[in-house]
N, CA, C and O atoms as a GROMACS GRO file, in nm:
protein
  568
    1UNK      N    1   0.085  -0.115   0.000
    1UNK     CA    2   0.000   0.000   0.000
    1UNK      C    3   0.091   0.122   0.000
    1UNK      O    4   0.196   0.128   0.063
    2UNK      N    5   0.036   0.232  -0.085
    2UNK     CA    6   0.147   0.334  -0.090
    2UNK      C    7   0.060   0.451  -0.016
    2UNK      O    8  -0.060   0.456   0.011
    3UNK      N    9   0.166   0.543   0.005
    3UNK     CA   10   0.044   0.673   0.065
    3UNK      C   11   0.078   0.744   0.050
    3UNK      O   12   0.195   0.705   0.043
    4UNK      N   13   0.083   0.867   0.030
    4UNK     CA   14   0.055   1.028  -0.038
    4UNK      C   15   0.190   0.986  -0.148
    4UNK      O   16   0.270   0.895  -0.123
    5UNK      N   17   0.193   1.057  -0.250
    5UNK     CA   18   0.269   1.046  -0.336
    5UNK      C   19   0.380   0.936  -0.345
    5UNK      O   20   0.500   0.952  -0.323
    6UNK      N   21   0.312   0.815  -0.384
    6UNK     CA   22   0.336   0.722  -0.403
    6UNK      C   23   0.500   0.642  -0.289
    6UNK      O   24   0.593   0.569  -0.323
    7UNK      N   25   0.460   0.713  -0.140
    7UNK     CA   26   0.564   0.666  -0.069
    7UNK      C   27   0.541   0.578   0.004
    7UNK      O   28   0.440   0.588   0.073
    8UNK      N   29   0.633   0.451   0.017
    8UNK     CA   30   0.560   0.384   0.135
    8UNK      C   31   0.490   0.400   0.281
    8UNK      O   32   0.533   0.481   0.363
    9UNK      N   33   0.414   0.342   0.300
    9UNK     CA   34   0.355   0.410   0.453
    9UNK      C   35   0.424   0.300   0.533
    9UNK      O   36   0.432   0.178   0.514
   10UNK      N   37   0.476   0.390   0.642
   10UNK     CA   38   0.563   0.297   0.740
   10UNK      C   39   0.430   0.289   0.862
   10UNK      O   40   0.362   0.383   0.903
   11UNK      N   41   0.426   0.213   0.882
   11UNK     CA   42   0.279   0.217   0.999
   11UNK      C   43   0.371   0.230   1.198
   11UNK      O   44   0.464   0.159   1.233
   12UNK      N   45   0.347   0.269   1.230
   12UNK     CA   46   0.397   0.339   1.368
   12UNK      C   47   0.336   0.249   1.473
   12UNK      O   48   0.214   0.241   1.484
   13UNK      N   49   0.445   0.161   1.575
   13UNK     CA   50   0.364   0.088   1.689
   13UNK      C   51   0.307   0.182   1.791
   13UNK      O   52   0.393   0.264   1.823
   14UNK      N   53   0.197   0.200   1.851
   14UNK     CA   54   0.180   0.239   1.951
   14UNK      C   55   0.307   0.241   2.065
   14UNK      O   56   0.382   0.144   2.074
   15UNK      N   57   0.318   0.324   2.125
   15UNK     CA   58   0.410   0.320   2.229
   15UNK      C   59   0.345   0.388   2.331
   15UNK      O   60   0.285   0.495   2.322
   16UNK      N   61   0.363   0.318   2.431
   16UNK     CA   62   0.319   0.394   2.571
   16UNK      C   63   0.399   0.426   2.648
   16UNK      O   64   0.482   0.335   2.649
   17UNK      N   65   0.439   0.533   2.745
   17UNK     CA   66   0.496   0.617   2.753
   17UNK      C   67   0.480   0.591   2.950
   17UNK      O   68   0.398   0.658   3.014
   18UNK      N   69   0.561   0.498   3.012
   18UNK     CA   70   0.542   0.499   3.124
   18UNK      C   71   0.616   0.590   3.250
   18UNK      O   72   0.593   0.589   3.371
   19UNK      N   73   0.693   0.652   3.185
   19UNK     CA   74   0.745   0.768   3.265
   19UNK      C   75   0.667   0.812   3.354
   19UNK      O   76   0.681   0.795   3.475
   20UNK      N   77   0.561   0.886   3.287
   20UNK     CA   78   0.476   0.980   3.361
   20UNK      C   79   0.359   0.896   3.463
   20UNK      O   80   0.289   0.950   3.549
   21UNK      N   81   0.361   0.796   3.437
   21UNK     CA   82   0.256   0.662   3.519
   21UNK      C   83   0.336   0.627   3.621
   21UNK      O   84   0.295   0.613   3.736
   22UNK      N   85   0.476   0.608   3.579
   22UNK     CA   86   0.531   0.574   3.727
   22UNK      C   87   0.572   0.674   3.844
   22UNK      O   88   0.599   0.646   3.961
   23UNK      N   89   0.570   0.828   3.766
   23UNK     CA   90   0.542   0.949   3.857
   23UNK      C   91   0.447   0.970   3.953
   23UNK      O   92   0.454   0.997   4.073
   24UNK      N   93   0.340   0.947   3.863
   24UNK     CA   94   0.210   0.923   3.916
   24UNK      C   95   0.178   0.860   4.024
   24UNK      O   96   0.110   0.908   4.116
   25UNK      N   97   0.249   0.690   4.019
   25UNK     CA   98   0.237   0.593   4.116
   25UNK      C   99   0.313   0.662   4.255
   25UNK      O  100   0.277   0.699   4.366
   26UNK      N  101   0.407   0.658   4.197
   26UNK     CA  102   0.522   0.753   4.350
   26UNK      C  103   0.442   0.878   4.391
   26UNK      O  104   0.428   0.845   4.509
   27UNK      N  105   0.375   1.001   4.382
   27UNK     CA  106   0.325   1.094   4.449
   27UNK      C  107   0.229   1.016   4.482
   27UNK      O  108   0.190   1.068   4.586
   28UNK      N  109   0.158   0.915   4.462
   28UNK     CA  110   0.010   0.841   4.544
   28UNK      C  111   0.028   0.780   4.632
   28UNK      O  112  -0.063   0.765   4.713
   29UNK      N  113   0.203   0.696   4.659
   29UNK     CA  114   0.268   0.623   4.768
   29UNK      C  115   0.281   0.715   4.841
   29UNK      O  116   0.233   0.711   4.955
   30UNK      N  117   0.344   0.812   4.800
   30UNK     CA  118   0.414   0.911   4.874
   30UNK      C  119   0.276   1.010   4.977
   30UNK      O  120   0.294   1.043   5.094
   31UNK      N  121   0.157   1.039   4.906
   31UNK     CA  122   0.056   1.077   4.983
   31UNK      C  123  -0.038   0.977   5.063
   31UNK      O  124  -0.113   1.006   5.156
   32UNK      N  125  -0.012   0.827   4.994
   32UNK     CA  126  -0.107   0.775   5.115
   32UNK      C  127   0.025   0.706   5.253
   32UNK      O  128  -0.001   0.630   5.346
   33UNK      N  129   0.127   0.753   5.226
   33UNK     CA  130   0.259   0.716   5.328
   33UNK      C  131   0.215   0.871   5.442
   33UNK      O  132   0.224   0.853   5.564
   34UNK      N  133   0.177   0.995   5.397
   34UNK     CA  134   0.209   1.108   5.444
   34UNK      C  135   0.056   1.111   5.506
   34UNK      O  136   0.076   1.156   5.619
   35UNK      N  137  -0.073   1.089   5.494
   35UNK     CA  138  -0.189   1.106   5.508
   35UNK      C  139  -0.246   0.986   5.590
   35UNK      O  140  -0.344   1.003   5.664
   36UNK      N  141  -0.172   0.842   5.573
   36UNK     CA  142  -0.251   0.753   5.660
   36UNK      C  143  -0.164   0.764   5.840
   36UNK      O  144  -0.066   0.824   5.885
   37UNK      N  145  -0.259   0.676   5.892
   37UNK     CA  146  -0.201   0.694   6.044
   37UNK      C  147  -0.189   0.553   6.091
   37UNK      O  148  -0.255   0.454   6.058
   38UNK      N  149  -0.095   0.565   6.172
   38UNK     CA  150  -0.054   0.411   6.196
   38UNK      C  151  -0.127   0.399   6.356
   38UNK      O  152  -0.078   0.473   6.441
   39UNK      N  153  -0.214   0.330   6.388
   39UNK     CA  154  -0.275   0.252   6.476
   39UNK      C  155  -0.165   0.232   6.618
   39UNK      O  156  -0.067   0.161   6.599
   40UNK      N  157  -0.177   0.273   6.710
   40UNK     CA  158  -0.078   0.242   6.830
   40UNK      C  159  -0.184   0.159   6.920
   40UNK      O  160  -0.306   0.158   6.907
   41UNK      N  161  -0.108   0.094   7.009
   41UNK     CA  162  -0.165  -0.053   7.080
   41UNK      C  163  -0.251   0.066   7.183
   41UNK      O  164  -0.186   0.170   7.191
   42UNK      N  165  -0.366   0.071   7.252
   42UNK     CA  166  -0.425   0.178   7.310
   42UNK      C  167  -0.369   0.089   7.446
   42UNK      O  168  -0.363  -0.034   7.443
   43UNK      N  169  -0.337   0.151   7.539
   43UNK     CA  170  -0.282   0.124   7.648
   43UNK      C  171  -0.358   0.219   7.795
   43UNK      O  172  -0.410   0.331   7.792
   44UNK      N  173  -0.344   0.144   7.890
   44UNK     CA  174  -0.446   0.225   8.022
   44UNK      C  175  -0.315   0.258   8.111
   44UNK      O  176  -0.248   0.174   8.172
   45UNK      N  177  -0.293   0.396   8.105
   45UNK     CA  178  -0.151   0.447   8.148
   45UNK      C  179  -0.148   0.445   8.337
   45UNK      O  180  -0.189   0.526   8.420
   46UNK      N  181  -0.081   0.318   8.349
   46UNK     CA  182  -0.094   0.306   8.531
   46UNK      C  183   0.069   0.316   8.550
   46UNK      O  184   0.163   0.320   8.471
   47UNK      N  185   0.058   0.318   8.688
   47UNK     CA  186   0.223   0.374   8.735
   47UNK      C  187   0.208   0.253   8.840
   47UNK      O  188   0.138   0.262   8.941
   48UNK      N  189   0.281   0.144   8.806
   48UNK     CA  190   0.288   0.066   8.939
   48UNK      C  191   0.340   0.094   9.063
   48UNK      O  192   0.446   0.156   9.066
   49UNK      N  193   0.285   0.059   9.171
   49UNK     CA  194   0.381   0.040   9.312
   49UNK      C  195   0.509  -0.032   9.319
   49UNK      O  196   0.544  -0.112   9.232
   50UNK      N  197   0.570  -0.007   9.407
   50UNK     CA  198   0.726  -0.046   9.392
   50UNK      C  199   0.752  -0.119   9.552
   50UNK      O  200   0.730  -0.089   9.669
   51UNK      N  201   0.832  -0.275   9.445
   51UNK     CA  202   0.805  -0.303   9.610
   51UNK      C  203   1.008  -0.412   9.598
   51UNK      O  204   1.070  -0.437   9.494
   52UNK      N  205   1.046  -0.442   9.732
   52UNK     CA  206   1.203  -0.467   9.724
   52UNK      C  207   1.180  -0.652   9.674
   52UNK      O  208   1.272  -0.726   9.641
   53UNK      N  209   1.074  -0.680   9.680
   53UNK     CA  210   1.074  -0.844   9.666
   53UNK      C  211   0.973  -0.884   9.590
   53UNK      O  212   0.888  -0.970   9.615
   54UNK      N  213   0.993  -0.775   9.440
   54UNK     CA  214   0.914  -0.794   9.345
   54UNK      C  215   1.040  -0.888   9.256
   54UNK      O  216   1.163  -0.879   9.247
   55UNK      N  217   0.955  -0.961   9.211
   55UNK     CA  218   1.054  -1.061   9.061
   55UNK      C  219   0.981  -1.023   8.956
   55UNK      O  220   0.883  -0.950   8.962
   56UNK      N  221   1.037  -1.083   8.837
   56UNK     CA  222   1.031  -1.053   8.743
   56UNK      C  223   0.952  -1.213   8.689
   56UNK      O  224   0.998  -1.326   8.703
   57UNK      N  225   0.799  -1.163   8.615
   57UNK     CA  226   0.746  -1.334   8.602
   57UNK      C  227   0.709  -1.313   8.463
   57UNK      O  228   0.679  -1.198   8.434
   58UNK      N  229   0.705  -1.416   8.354
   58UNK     CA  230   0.631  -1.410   8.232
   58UNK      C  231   0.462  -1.427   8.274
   58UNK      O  232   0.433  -1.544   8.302
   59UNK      N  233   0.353  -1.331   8.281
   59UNK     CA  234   0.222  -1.352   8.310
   59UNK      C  235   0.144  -1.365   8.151
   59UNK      O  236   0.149  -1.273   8.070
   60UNK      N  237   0.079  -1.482   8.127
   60UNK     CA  238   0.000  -1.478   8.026
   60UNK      C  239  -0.148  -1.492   8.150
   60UNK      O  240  -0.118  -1.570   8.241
   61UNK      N  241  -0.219  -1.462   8.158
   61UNK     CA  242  -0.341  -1.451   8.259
   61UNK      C  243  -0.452  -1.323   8.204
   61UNK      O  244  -0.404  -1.220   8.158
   62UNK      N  245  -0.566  -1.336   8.212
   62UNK     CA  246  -0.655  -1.259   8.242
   62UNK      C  247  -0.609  -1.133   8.305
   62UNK      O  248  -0.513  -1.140   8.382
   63UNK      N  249  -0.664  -1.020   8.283
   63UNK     CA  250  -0.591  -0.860   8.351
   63UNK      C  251  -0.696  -0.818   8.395
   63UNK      O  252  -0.801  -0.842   8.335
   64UNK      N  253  -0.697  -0.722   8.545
   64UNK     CA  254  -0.804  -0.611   8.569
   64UNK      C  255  -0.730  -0.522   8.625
   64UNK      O  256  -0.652  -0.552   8.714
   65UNK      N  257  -0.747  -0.386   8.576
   65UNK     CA  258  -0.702  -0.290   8.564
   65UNK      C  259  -0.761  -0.168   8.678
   65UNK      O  260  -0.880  -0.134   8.679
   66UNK      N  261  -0.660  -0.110   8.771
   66UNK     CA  262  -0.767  -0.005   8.823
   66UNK      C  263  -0.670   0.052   8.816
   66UNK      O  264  -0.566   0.015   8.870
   67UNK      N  265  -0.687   0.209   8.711
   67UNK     CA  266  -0.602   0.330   8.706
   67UNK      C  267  -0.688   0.425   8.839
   67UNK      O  268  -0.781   0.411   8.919
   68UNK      N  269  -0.557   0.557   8.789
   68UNK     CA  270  -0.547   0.634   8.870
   68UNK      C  271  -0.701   0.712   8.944
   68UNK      O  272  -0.734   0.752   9.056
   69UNK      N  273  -0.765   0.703   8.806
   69UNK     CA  274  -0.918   0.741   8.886
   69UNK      C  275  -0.972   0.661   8.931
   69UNK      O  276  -1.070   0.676   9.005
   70UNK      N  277  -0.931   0.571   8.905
   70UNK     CA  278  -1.028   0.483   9.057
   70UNK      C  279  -1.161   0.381   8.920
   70UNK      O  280  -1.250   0.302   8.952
   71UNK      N  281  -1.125   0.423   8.783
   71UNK     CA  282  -1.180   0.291   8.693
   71UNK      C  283  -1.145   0.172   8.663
   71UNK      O  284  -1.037   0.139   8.614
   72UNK      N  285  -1.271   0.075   8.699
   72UNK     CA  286  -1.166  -0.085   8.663
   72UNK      C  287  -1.195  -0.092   8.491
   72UNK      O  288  -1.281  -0.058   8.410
   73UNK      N  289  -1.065  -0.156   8.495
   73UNK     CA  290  -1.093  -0.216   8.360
   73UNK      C  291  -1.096  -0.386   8.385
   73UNK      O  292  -1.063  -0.430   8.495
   74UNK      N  293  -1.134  -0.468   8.285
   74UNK     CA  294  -1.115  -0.616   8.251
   74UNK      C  295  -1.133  -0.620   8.066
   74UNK      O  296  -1.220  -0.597   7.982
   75UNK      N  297  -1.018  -0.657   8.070
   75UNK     CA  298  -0.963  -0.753   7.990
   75UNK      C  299  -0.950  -0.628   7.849
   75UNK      O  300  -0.971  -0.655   7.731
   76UNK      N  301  -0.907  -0.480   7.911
   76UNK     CA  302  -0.936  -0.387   7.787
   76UNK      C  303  -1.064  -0.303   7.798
   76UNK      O  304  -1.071  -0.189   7.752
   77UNK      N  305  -1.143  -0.350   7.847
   77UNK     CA  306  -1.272  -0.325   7.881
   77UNK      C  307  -1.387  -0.216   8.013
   77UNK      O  308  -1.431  -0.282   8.108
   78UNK      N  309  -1.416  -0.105   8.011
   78UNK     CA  310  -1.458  -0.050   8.150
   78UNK      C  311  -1.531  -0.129   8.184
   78UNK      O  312  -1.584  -0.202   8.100
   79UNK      N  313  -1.556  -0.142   8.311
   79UNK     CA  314  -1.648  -0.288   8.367
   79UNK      C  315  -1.690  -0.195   8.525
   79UNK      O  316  -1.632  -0.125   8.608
   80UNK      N  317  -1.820  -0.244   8.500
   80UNK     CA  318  -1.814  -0.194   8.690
   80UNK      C  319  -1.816  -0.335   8.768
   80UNK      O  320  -1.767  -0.442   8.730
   81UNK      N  321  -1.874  -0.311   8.870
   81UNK     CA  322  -1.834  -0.438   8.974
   81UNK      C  323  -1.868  -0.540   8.966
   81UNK      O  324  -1.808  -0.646   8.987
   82UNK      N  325  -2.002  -0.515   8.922
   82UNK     CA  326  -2.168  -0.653   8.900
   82UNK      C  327  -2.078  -0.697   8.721
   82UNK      O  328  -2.088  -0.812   8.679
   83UNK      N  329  -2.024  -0.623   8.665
   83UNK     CA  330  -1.983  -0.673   8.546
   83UNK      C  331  -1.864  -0.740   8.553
   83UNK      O  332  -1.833  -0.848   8.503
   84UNK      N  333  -1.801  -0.664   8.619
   84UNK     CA  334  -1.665  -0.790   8.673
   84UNK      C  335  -1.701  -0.862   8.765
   84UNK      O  336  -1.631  -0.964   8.758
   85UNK      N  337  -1.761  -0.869   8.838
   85UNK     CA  338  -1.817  -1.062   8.899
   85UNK      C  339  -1.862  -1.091   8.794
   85UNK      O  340  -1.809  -1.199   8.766
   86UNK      N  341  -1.964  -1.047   8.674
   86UNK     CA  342  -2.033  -1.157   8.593
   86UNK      C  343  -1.920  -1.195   8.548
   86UNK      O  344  -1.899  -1.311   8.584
   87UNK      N  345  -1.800  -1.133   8.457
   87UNK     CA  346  -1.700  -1.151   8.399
   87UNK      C  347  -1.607  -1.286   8.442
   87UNK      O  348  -1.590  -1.384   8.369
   88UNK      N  349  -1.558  -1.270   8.561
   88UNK     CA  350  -1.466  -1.339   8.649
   88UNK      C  351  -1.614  -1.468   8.697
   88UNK      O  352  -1.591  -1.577   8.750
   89UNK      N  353  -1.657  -1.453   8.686
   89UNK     CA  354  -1.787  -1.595   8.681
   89UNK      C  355  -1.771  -1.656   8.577
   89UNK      O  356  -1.775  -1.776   8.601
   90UNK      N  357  -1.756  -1.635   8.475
   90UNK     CA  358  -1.750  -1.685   8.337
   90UNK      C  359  -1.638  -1.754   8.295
   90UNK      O  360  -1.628  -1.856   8.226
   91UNK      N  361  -1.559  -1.684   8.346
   91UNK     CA  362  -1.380  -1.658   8.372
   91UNK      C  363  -1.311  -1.825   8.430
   91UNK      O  364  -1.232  -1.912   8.393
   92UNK      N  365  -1.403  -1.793   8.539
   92UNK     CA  366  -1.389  -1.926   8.641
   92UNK      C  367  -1.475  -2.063   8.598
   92UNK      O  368  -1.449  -2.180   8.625
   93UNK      N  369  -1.564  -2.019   8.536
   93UNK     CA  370  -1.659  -2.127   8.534
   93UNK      C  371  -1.593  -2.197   8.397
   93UNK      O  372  -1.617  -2.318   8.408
   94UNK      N  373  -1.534  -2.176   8.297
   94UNK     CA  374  -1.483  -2.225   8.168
   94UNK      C  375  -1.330  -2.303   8.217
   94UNK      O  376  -1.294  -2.412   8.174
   95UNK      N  377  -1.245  -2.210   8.327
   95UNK     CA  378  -1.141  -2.277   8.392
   95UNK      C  379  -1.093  -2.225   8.546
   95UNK      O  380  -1.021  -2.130   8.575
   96UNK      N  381  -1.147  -2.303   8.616
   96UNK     CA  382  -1.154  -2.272   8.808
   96UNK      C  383  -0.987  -2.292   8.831
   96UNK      O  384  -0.956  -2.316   8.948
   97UNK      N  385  -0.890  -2.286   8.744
   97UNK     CA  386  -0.744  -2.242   8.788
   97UNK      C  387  -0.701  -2.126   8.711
   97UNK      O  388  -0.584  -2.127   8.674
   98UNK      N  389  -0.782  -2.017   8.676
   98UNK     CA  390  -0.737  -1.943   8.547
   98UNK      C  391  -0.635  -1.840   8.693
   98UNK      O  392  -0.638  -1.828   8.816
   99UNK      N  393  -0.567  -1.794   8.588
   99UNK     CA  394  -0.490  -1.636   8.698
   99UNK      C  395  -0.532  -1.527   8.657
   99UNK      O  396  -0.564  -1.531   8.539
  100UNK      N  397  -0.543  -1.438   8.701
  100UNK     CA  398  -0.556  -1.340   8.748
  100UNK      C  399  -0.502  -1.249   8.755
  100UNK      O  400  -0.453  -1.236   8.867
  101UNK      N  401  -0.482  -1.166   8.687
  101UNK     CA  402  -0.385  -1.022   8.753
  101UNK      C  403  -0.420  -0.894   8.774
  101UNK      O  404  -0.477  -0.818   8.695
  102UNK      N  405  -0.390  -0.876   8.868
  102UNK     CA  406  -0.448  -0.698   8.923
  102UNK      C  407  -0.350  -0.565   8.915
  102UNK      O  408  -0.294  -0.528   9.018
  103UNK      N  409  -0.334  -0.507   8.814
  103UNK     CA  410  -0.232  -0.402   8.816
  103UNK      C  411  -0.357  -0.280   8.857
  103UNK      O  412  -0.450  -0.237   8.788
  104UNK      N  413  -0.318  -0.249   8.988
  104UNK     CA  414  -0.355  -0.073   9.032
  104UNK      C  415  -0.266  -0.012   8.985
  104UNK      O  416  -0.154  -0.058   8.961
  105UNK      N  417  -0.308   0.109   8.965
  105UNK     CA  418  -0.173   0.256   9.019
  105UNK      C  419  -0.146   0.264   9.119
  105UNK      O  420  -0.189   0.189   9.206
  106UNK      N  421  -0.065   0.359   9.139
  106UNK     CA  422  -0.007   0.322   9.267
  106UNK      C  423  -0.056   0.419   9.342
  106UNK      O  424  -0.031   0.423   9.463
  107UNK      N  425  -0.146   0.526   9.273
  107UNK     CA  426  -0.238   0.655   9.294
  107UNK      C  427  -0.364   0.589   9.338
  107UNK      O  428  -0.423   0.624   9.441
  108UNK      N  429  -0.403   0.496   9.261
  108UNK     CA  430  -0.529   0.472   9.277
  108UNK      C  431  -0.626   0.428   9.428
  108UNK      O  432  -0.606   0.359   9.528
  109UNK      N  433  -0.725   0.507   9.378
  109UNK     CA  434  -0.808   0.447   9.530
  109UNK      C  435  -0.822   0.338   9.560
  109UNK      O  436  -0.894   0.270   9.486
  110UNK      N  437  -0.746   0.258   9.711
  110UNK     CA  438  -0.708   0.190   9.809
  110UNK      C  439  -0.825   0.063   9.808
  110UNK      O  440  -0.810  -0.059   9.800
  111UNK      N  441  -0.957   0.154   9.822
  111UNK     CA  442  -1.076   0.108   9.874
  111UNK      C  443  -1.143   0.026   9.726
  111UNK      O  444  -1.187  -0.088   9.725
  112UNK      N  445  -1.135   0.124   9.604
  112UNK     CA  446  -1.178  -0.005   9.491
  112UNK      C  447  -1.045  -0.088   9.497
  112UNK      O  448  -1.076  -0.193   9.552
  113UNK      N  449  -0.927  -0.090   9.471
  113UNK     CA  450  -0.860  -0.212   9.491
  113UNK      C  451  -0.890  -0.301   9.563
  113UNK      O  452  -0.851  -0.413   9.533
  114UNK      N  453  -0.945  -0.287   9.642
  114UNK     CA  454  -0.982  -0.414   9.753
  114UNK      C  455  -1.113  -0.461   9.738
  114UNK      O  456  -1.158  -0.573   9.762
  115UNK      N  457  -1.177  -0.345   9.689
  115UNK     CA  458  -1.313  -0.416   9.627
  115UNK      C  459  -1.285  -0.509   9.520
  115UNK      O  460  -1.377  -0.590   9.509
  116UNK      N  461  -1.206  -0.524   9.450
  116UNK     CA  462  -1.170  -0.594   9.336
  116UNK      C  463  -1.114  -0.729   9.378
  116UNK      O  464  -1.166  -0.825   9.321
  117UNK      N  465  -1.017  -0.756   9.467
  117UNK     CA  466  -0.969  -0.810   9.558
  117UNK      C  467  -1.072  -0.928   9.634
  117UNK      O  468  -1.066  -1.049   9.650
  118UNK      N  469  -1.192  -0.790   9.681
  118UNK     CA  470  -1.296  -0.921   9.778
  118UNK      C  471  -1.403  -1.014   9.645
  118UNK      O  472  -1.452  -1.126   9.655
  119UNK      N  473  -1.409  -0.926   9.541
  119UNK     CA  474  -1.477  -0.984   9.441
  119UNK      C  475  -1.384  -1.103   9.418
  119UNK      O  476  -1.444  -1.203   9.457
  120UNK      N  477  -1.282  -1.130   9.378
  120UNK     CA  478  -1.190  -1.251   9.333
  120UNK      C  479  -1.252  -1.346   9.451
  120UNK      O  480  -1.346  -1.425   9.439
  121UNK      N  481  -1.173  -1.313   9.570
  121UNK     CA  482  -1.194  -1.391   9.660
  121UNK      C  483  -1.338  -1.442   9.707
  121UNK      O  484  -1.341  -1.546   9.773
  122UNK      N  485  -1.491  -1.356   9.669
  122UNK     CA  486  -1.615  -1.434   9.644
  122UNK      C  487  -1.586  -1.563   9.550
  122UNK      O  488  -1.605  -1.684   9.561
  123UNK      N  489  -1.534  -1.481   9.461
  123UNK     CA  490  -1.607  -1.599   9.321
  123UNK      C  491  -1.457  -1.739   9.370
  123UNK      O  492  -1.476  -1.847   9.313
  124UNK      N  493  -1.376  -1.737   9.428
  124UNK     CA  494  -1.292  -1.847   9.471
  124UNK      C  495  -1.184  -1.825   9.402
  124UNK      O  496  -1.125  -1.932   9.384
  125UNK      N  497  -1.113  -1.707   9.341
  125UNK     CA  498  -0.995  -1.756   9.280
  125UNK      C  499  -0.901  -1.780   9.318
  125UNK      O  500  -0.864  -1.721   9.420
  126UNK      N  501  -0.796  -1.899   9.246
  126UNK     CA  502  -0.672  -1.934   9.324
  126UNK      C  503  -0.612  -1.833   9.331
  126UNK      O  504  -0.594  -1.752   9.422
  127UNK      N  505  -0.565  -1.843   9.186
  127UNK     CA  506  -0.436  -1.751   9.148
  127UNK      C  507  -0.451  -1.609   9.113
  127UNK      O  508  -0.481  -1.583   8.997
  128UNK      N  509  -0.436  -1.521   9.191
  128UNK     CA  510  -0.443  -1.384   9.176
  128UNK      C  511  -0.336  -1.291   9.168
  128UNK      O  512  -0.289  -1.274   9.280
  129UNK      N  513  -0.283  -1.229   9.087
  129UNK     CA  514  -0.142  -1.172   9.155
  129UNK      C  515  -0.150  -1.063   9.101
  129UNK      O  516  -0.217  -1.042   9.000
  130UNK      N  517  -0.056  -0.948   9.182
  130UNK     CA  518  -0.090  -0.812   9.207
  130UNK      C  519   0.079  -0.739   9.173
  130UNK      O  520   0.144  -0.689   9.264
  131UNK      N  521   0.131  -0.745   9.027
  131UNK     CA  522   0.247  -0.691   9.015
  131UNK      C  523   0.305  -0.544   9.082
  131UNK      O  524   0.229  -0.458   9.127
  132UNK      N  525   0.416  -0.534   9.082
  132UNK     CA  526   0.486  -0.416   9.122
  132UNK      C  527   0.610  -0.424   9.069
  132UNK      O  528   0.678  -0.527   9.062
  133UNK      N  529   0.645  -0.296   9.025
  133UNK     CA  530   0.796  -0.243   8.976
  133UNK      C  531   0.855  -0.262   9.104
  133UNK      O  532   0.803  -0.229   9.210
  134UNK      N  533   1.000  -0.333   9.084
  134UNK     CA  534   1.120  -0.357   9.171
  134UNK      C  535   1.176  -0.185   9.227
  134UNK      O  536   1.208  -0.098   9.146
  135UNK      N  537   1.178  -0.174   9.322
  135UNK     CA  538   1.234  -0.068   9.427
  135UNK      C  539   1.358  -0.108   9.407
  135UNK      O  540   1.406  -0.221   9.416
  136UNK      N  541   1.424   0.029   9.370
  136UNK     CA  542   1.565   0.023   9.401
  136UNK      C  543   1.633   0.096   9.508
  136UNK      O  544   1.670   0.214   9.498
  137UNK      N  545   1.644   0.046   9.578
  137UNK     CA  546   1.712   0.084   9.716
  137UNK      C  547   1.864   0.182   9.691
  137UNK      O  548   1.946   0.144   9.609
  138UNK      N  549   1.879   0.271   9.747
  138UNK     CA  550   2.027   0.308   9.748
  138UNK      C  551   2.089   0.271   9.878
  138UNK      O  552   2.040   0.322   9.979
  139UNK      N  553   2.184   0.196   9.890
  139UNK     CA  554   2.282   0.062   9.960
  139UNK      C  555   2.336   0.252  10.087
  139UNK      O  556   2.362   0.255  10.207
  140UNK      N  557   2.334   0.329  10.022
  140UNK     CA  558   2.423   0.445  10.160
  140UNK      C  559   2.265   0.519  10.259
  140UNK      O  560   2.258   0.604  10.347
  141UNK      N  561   2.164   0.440  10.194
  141UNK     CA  562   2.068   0.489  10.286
  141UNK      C  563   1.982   0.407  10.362
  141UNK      O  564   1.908   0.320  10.314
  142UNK      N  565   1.998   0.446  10.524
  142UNK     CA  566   1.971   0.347  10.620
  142UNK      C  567   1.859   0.288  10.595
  142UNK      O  568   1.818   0.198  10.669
   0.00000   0.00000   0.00000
């Protein structure tokens, strides 16, 4: 086939042109890198008590939580009292050796800690334990 004055027609491949596509791709990384938010573990900010004959234990156990205002938590969870007995009923009733752990603040009101405390000890639990950061003593003071 000839075309305009009897010259051959060279026919032209398409070419696509990825330069500008892979520009493209990089400012869309680059804005959903700058615009998304990364998820942090939500944590219930308590300050333990400090005690000289604390060890150091690996605890996999059930948690109840009473921060500084004086709110319990279980298991992540706000719970009031009637909800943590139902909880720790449930708790116990699926496995009557489960543990237990009670991290207060070291702020926190005295009187729900122990409410938390007499609740365990209703529902029968063995294993309960009540961590604390190791006290460091300075050895020149009596």
């Amino acid at each position: 086939m000839a075309g305009a004055f009897n010259s051959p027609q060279h026919k032209r491949k398409p070419v696509i042109n990825v330069t500008p596509l892979i520009d493209v791709m990089f400012l869309l990384l680059i804005f959903f890198m700058i615009s998304s938010t990364f998820r942090e573990d939500l944590a219930i900010d308590i300050t333990l008590p400090k005690a000289e004959s604390a060890a150091i234990q690996d605890i996999t156990a059930k948690e109840i939580i009473v921060d500084r205002a004086g709110t319990t938590y279980f298991e992540g969870r706000v719970v009031s009292e009637q909800e943590l007995r139902e909880a720790l009923g449930a708790v116990l009733a699926e496995d009557p050796s489960a543990t237990l752990v009670l991290r207060a603040d070291g702020q926190a009101d005295f009187g729900r800690v122990l409410r938390v405390i007499d609740i365990a000890r209703d529902l029968k639990v063995e294993n309960l334990i009540i961590p604390t950061d190791l006290l460091e003593t300075n050895p020149e003071e009596p």
